[in-house]
Structures are given as C-alpha cells and as structure tokens.
MARRO-112352 format. One record per atom (N, C-alpha, C): z, y negated, x negated; residue number from 1. Coordinates in steps of 0.001 Angstrom, whole numbers, plus 500000, padded with zeros to 6 digits. Last residue first. Layout:
BEGIN
{rec {Z Y X} NUM};
...
This chain:
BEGIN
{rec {542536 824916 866593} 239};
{rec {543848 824682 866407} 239};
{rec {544385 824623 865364} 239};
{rec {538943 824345 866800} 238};
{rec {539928 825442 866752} 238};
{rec {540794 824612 866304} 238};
{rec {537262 822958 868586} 237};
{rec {537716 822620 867418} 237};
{rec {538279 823849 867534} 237};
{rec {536096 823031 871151} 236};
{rec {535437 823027 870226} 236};
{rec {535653 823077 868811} 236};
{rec {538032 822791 873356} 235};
{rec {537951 823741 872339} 235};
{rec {536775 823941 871282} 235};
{rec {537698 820453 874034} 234};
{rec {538722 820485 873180} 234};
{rec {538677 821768 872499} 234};
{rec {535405 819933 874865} 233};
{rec {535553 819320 874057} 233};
{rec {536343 819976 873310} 233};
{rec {534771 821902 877446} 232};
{rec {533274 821381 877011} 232};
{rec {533563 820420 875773} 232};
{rec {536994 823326 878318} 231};
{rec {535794 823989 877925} 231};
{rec {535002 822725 876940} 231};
{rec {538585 820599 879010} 230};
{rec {538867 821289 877999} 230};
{rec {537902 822329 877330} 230};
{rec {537017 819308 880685} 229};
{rec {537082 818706 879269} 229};
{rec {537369 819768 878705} 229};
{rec {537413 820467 883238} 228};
{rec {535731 821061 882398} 228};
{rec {535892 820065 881046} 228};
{rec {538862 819038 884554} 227};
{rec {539250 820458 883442} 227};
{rec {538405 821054 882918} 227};
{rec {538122 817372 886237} 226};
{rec {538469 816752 884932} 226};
{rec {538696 818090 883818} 226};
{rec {538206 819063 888416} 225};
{rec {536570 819100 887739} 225};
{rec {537270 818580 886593} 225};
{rec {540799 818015 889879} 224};
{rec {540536 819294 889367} 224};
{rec {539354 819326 888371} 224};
{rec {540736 815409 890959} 223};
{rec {540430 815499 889598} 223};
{rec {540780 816889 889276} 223};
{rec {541739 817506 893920} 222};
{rec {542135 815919 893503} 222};
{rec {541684 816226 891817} 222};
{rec {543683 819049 895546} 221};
{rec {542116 818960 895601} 221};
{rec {541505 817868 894976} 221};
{rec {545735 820725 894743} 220};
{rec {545799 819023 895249} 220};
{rec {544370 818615 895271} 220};
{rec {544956 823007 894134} 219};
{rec {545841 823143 895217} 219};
{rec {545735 821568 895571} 219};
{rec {543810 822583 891755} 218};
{rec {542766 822933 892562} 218};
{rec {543590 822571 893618} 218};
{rec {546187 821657 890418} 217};
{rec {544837 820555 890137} 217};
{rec {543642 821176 891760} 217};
{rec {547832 823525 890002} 216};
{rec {548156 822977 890566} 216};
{rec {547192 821572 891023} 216};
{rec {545422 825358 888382} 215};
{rec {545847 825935 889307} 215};
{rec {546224 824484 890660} 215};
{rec {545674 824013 886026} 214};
{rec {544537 823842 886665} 214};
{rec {544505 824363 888038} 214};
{rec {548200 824653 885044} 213};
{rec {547960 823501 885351} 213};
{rec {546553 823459 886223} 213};
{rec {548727 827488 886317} 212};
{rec {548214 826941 885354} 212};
{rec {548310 825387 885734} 212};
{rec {551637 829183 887495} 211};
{rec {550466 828711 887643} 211};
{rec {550018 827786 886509} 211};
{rec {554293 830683 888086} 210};
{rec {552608 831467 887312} 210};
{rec {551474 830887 887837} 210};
{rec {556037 829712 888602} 209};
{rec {555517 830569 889527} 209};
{rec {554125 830817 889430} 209};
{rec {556997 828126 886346} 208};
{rec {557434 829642 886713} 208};
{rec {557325 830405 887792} 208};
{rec {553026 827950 884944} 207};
{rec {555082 827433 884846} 207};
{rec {555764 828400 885324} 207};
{rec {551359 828441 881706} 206};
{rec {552019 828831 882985} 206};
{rec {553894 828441 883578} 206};
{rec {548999 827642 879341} 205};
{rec {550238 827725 880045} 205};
{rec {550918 827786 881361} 205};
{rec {546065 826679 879129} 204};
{rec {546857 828116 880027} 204};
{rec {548119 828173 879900} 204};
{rec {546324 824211 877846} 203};
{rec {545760 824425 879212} 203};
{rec {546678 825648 880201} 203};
{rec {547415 823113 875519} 202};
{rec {547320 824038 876264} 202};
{rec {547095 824494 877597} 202};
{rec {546278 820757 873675} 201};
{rec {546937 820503 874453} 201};
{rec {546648 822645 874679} 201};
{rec {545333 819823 870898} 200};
{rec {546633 820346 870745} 200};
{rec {547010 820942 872078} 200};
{rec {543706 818012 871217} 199};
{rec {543314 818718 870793} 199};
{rec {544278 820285 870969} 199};
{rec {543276 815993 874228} 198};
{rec {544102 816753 873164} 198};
{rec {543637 817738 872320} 198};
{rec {541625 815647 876581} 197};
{rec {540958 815682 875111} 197};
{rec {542229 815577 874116} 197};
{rec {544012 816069 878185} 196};
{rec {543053 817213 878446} 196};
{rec {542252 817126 876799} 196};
{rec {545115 814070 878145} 195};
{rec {545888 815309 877491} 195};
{rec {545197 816128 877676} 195};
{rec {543744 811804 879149} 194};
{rec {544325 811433 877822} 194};
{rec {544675 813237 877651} 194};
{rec {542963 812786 881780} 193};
{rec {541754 812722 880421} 193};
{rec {542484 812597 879380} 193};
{rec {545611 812753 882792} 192};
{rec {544751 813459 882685} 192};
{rec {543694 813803 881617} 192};
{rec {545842 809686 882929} 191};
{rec {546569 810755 881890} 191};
{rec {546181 811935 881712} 191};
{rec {543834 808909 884785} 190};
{rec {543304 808556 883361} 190};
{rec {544559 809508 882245} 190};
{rec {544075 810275 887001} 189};
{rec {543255 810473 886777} 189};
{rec {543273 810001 884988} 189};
{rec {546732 810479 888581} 188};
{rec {546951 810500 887427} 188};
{rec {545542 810661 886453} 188};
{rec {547592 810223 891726} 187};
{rec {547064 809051 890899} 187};
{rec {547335 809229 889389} 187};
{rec {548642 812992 892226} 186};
{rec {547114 812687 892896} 186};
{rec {546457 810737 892296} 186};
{rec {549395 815312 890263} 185};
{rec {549665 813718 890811} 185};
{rec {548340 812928 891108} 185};
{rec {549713 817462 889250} 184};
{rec {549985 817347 890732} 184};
{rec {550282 815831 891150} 184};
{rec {548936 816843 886701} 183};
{rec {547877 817855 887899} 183};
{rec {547936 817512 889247} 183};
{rec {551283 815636 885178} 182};
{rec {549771 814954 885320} 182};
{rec {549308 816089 886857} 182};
{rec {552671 818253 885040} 181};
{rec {552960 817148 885874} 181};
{rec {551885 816089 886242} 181};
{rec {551171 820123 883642} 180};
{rec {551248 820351 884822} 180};
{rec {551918 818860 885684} 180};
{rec {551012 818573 881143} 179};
{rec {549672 818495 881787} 179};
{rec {549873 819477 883258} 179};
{rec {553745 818724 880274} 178};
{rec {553234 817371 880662} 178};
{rec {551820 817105 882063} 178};
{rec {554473 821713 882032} 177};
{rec {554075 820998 880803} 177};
{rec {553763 819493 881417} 177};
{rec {557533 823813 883336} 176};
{rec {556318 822761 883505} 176};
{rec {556058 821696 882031} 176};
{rec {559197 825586 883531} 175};
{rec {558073 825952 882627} 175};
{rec {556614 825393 883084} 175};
{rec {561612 824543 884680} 174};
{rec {560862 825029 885303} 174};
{rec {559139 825790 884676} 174};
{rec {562575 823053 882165} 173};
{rec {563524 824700 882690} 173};
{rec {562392 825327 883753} 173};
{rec {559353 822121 881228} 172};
{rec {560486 822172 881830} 172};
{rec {561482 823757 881934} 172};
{rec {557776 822363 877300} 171};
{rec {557877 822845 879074} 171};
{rec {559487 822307 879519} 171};
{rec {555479 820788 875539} 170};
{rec {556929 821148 875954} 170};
{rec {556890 821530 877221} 170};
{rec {552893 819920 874310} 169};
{rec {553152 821330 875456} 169};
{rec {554538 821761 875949} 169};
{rec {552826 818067 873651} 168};
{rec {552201 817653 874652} 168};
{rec {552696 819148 875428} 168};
{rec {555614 816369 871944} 167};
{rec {555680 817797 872302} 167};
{rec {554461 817921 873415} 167};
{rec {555213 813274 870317} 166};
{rec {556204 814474 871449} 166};
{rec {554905 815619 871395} 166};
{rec {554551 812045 867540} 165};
{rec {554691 813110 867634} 165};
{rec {555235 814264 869060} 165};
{rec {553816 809252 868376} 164};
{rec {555051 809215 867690} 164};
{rec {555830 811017 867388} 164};
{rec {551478 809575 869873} 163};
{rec {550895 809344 868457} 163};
{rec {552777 809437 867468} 163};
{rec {552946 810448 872355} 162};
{rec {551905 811761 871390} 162};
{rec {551631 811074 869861} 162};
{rec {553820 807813 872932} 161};
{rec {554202 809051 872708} 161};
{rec {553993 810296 871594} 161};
{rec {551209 806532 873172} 160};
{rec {552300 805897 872464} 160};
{rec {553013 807282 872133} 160};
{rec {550671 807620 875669} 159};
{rec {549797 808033 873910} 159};
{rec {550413 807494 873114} 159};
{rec {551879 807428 877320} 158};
{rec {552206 808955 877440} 158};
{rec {551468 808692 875637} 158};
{rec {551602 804511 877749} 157};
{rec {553356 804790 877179} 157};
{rec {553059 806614 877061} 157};
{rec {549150 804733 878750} 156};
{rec {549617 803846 877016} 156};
{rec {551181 804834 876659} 156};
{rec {549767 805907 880766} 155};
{rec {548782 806273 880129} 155};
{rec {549467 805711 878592} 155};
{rec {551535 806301 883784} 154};
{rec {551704 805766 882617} 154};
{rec {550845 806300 880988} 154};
{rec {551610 808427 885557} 153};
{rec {550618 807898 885325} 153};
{rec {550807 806875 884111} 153};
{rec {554208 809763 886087} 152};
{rec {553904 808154 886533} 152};
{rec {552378 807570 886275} 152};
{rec {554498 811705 884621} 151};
{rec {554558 811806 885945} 151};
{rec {553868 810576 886958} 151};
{rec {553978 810668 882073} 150};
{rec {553056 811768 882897} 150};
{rec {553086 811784 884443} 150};
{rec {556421 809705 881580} 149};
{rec {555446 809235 881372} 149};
{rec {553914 809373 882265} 149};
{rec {557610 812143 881213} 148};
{rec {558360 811341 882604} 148};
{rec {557132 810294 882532} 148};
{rec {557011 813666 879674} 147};
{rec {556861 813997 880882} 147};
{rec {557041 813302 881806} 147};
{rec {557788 812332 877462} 146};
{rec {556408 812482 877916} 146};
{rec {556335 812978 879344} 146};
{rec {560686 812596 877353} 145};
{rec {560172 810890 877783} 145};
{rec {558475 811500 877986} 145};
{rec {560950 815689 878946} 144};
{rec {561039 814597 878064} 144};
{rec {560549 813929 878601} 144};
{rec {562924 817708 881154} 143};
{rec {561888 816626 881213} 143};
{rec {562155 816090 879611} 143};
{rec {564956 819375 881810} 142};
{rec {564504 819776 880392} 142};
{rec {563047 818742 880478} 142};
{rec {566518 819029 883633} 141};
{rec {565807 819924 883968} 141};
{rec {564992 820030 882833} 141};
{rec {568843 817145 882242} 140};
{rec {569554 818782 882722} 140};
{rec {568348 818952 883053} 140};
{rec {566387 816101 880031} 139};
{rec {566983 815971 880639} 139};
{rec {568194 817404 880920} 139};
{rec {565498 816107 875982} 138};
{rec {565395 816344 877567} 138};
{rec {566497 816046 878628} 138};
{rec {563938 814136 873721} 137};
{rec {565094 814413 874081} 137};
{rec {564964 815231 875429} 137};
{rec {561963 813400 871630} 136};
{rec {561232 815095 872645} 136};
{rec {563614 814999 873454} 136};
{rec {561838 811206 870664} 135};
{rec {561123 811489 871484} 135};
{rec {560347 812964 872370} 135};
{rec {565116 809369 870452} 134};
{rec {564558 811060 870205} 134};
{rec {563327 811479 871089} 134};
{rec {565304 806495 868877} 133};
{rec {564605 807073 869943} 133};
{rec {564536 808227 870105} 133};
{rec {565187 804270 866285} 132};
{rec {565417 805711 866985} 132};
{rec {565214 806523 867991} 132};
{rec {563733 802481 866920} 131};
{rec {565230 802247 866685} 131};
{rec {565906 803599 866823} 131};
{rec {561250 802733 867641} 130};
{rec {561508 802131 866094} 130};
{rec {562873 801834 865597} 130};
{rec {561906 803680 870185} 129};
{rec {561198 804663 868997} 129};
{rec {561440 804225 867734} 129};
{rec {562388 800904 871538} 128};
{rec {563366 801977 871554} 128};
{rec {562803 803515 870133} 128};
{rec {560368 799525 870596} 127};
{rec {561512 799469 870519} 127};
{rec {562307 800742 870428} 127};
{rec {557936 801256 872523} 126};
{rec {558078 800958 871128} 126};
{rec {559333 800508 870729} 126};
{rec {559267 800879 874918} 125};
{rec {559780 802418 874634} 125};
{rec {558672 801935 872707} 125};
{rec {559005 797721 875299} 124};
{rec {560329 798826 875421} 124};
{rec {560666 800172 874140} 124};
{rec {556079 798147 875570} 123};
{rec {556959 797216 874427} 123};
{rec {558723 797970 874892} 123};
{rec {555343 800083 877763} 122};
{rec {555144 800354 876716} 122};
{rec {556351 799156 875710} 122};
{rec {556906 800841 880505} 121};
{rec {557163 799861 879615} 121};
{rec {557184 800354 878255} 121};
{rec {557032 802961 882557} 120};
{rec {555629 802327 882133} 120};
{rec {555877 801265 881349} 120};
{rec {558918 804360 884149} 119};
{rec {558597 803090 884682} 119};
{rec {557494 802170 883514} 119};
{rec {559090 806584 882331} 118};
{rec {558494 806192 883623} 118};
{rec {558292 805626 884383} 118};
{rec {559831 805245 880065} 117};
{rec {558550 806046 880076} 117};
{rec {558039 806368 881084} 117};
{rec {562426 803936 879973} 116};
{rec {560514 803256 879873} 116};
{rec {559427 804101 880228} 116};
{rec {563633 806658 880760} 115};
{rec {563396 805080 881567} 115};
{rec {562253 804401 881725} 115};
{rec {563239 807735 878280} 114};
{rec {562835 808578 879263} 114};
{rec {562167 807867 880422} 114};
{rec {564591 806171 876637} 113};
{rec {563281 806076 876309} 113};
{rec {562581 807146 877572} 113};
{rec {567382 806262 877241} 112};
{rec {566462 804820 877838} 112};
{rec {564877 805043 877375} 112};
{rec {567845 809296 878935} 111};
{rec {567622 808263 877363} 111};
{rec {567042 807105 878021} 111};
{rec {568689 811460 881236} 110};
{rec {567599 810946 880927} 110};
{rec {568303 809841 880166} 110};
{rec {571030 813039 882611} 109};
{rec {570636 813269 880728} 109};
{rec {569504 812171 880264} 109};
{rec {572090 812483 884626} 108};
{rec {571555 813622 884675} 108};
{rec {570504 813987 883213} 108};
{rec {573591 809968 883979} 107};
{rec {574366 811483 884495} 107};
{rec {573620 812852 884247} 107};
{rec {572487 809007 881198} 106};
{rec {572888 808725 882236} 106};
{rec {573251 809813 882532} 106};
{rec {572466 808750 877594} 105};
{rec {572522 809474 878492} 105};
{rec {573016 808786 880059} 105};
{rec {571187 807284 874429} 104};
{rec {572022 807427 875672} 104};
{rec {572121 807598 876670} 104};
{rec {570395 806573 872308} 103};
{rec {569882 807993 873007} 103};
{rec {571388 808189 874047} 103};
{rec {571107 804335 870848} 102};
{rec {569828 804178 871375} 102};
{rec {569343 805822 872205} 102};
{rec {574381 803336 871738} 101};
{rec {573606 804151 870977} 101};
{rec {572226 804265 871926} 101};
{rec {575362 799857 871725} 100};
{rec {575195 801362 872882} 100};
{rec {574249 802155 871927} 100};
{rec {576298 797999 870111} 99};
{rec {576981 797929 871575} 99};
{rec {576979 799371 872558} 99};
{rec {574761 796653 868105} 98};
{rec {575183 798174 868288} 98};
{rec {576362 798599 868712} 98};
{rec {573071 794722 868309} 97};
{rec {574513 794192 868032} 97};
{rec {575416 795690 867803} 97};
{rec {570585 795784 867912} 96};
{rec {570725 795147 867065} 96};
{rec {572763 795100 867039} 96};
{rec {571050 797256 871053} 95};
{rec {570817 798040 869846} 95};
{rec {571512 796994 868600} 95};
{rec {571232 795009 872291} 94};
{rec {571687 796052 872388} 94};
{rec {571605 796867 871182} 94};
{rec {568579 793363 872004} 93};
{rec {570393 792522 871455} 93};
{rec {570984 793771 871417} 93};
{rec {567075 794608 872866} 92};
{rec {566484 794311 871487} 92};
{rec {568498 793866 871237} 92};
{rec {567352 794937 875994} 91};
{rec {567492 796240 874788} 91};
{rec {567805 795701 873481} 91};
{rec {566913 792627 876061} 90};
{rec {568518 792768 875989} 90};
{rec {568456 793801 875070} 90};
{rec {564541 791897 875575} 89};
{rec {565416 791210 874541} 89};
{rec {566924 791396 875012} 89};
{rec {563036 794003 877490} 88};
{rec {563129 794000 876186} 88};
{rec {564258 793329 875164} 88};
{rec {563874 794888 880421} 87};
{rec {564742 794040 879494} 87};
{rec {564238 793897 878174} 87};
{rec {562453 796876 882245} 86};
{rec {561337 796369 881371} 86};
{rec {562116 794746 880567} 86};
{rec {563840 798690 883488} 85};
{rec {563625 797176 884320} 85};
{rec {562225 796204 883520} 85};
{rec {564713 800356 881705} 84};
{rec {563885 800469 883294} 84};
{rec {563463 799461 883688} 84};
{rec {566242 799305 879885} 83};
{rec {564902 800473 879652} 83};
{rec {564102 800180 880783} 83};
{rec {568450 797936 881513} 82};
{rec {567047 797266 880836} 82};
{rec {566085 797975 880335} 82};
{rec {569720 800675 882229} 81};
{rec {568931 799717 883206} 81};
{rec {567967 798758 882307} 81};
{rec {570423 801711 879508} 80};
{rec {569598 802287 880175} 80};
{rec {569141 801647 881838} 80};
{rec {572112 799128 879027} 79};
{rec {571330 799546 877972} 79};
{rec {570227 800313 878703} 79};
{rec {574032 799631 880926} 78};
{rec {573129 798070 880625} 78};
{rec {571642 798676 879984} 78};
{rec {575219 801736 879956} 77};
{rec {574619 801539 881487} 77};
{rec {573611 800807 881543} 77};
{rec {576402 801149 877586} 76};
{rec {575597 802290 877935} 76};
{rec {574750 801691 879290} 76};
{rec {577928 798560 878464} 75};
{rec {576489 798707 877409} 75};
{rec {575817 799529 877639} 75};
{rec {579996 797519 880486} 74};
{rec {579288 798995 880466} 74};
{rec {577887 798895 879595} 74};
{rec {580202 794950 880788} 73};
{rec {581524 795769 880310} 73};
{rec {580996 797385 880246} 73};
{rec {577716 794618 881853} 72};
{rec {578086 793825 880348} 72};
{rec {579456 794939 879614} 72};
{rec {576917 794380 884483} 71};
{rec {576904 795684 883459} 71};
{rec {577210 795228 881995} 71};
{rec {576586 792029 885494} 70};
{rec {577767 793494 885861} 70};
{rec {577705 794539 885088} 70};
{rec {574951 790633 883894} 69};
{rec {576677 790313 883670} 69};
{rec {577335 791237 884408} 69};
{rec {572441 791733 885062} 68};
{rec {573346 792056 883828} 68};
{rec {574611 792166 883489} 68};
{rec {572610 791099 887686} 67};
{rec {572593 792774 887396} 67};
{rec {573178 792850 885969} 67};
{rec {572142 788338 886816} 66};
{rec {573057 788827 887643} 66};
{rec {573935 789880 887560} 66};
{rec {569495 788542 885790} 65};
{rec {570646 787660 884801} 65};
{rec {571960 788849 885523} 65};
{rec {567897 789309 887790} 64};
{rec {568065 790184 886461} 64};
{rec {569723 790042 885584} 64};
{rec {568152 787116 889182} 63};
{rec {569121 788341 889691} 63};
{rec {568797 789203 888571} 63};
{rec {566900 784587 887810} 62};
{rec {568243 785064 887811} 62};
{rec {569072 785897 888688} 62};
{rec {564422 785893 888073} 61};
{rec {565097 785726 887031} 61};
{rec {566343 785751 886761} 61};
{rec {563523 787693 890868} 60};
{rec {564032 786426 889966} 60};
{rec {564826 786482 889054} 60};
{rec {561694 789494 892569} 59};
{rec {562763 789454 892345} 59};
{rec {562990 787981 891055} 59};
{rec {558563 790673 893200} 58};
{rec {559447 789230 894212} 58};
{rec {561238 789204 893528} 58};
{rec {558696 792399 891921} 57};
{rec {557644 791560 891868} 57};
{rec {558316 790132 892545} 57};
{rec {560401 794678 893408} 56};
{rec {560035 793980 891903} 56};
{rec {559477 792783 891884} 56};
{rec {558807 794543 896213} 55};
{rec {559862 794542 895711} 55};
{rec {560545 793855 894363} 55};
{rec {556533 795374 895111} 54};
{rec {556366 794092 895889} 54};
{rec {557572 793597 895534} 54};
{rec {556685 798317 894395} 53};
{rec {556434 796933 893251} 53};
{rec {556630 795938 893874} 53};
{rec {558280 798939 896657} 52};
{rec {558681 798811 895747} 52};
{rec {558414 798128 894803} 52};
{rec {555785 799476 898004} 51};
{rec {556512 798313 898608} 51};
{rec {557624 798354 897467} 51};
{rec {553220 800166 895502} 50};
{rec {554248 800565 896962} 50};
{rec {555207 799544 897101} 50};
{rec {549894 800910 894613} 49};
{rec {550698 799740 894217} 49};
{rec {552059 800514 895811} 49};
{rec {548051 802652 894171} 48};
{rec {548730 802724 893539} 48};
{rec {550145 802261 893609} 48};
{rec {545551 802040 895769} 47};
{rec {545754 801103 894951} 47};
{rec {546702 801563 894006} 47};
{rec {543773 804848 896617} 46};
{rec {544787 804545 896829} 46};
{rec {545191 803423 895316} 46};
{rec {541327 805855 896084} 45};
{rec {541253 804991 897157} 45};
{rec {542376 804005 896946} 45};
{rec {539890 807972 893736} 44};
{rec {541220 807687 894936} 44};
{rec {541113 806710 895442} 44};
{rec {536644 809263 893389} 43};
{rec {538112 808547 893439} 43};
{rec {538925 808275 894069} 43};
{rec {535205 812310 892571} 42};
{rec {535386 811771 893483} 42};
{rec {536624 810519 892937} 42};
{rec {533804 812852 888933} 41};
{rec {534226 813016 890692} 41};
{rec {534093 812165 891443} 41};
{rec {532475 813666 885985} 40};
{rec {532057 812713 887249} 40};
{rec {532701 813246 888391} 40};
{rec {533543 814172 882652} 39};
{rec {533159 814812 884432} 39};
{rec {533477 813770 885338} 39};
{rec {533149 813115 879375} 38};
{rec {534296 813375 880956} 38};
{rec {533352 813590 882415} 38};
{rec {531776 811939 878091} 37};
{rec {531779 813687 877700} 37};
{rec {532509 813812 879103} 37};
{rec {531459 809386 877977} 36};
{rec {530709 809731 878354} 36};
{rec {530511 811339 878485} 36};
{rec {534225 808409 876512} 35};
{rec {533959 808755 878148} 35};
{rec {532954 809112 878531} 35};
{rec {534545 808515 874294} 34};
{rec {533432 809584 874357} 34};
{rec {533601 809746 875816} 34};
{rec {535602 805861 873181} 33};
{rec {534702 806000 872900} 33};
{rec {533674 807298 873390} 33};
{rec {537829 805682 875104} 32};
{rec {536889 804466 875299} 32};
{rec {535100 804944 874758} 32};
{rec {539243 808035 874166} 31};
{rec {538722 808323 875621} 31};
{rec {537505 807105 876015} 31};
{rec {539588 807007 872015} 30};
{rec {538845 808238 871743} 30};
{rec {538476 808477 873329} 30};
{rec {541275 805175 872128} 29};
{rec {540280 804466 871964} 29};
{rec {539605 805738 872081} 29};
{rec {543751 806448 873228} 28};
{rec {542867 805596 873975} 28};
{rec {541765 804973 873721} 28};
{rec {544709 808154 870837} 27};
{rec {543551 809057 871711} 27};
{rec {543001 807796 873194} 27};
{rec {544786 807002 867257} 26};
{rec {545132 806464 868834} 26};
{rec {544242 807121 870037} 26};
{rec {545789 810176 865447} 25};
{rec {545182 809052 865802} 25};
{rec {545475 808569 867624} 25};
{rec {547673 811918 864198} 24};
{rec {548198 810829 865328} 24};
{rec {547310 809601 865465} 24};
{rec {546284 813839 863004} 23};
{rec {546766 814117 864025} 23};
{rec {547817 812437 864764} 23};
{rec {542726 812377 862829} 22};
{rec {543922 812430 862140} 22};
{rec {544792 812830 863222} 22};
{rec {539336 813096 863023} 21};
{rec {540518 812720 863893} 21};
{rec {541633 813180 863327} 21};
{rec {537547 814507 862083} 20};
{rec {537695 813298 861721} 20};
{rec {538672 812917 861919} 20};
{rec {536941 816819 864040} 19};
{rec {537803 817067 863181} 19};
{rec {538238 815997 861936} 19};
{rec {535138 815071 865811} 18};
{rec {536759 815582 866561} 18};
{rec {537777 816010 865202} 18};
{rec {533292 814794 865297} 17};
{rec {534032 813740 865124} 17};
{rec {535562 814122 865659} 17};
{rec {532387 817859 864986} 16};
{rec {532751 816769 863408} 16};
{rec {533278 815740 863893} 16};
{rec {532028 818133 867541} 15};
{rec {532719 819166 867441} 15};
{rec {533155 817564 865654} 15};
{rec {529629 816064 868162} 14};
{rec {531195 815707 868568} 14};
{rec {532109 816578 868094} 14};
{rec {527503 817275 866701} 13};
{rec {528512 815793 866519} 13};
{rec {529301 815522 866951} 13};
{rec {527404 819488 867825} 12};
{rec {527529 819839 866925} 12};
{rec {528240 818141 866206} 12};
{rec {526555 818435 870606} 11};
{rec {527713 819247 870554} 11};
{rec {528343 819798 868933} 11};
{rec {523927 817059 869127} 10};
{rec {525111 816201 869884} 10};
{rec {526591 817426 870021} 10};
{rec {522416 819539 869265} 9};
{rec {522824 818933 867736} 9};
{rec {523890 817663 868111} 9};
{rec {522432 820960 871539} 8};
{rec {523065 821302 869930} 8};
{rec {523843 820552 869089} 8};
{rec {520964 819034 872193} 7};
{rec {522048 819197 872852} 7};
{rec {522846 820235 872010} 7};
{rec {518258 819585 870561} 6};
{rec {519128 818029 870892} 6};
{rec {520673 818026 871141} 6};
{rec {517604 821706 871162} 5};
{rec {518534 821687 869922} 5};
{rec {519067 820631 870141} 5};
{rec {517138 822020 874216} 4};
{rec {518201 822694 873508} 4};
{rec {518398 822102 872073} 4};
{rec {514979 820018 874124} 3};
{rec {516344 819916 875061} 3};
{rec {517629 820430 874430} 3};
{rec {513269 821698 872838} 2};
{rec {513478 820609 871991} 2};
{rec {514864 820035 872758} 2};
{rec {512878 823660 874699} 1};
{rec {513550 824026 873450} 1};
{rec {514067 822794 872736} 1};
C-alpha cells in the first residue's frame, strides 16, 4: 500500500509540474528533466551519418563562395540554398539588404525555413523566424517547416519550432502529422519523445489510410514502446 500512495503521490507531482509549464516553454530541458518517465527499448545501431555528410563535410570554403556567385543574379534561389547549406551571414545579408523575401518559394513551395528545418540548422531557422518566417507555411503536399524538421530527426530545430507556436498537429494533404513522420523514421528516437511529452500533441489522429501514428511505429518495429508517454504523461493534464 505504502508502494501505492508513493506512486500516487509522484504521479500526482508530475501531473502539477506539467501544469507549471507555460505554453512555449523550452520542451528540451523538460525531456533533460523527466527522462526518467520515458520507456526503456531497444537502440539503433545506425550512426546516422551517410556518404552525403562525408560529402558536405569534405567541401570548402571556397566552393560555397563559388555556388554563391552563381546564384547572385537569382536572390530567391541564393536565399533558399543558404537556408540549406547552413549560409547564416548570407541569409543574414539577404534579408537585411532585402534582395529576397524571407517566405520564398522553390518549385514545389518549400520557404527557406522549411530548408533549415530539414537540414537541421537551428541558427538559420532562428534568423529566418526573427525575420519573419511563416512557421506553419506548407508545401504543394502541405508539409510545414515542423514536419520537415521531424522528418530529419532534427530535435532543437522541431522545439525551436513548437516554442515559435507551429502547428504539432498540422496534417499533410496526406493527413500526416509531425508525429506520423517522426514514427516512420527509424532514427527519430529523441523527436519522438520531444512530441509525444507535448501536451498539445494528438496521438489518435489518423492519416489517409487510417493509421495512427502508433500504428506506423508498430509496422517499423522501432521505438513503438516510446508511446506509453502519452498514457503515462501527457494525458495527465487535460487540454
């Protein structure tokens, strides 16, 4: 019995520190501080890393320079390659000299804040937010910068996000949420936890072949168990 109230009385302290929580508090320190509420699995193996970062990684200074001066007579363009590339002080000249509007579209609609967001350049996509930024803009498949965030595992740049207000439950034309893109990504273990202890987040939402996020979590056999947050935290609060 004494087991039981204990465990009461801890579920009864986290339910109060949860309603402590301002709606744009920072949810990375909230995962630092109650990782101990998160479910124990299995881990991935997989570094993460693909011949692409190597790629990157081995490139030089002055082929950035390079890529630029071809895109000089095209700002727009410029503008949404340094999103990606992680350009801060071109973005920063871009905007400032106001050469390219800060919600500017490539073919298939994605913003330079869509860019950062999936290629993981938090100082960027701050920029780009403090200069405007539309942080629920979508694509032609109706992705926002969170989703694209999500997709990538990009943790900072998905809470950066959420604390600048996006949409954790926006759906795609496909009636996919952030937290269905997180599911099916077999290296998304820590975005995961970030949108699961959402308070806000919706679990049961369904995309358009009527599956839950948890659904697409069991099918990838992969941090499915992470969904015992939502029972065991988030609904502790009511909405």
């Amino acid at each position: 019995k004494m087991n039981k109230d204990k465990q009461g009385d801890e579920d009864d302290n986290d339910s109060e520190l949860f309603e402590d929580f301002t709606e744009h508090f920072n949810q990375l320190e909230l995962l630092e501080t109650h990782r101990h509420l998160i479910p124990v699995g299995t881990q991935s193996c997989w570094s993460g890393q693909s011949d692409d970062d190597d790629d990157e990684q081995e490139r030089s200074e002055e082929w950035y320079e390079m890529q630029e001066k071809k895109m000089e007579k095209n700002p727009e363009k410029l503008l949404l390659w340094a999103a990606e590339n992680n350009r801060l002080s071109t973005v920063q000249r871009l905007l400032r000299e106001k050469l390219a509007p800060v919600n500017a579209r490539d073919e298939d609609q994605y913003t330079p804040l869509h860019r950062a967001a999936y290629s993981g350049h938090l100082d960027v996509a701050h920029e780009l937010v403090a200069q405007g930024a539309d942080v629920h803009a979508q694509t032609v498949d109706g992705w926002t910068p969170l989703h694209s965030a999500c997709k990538w595992n990009n943790t900072r740049v998905a809470a950066f996000l959420l604390q600048q207000g996006a949409d954790i439950n926006a759906q795609t034309n496909g009636l996919l949420t952030p937290l269905h893109i997180a599911a099916g990504n077999k290296n998304s273990r820590e975005t995961l936890e970030l949108l699961l202890m959402n308070r806000y987040v919706k679990p049961d939402l369904k995309n358009n072949l009527d599956e839950t996020a948890l659904d697409i979590a069991r099918r990838t056999d992969i941090y499915h168990y992470l969904f015992e947050i939502v029972e065991d935290c988030i609904n502790a609060v009511s909405p």
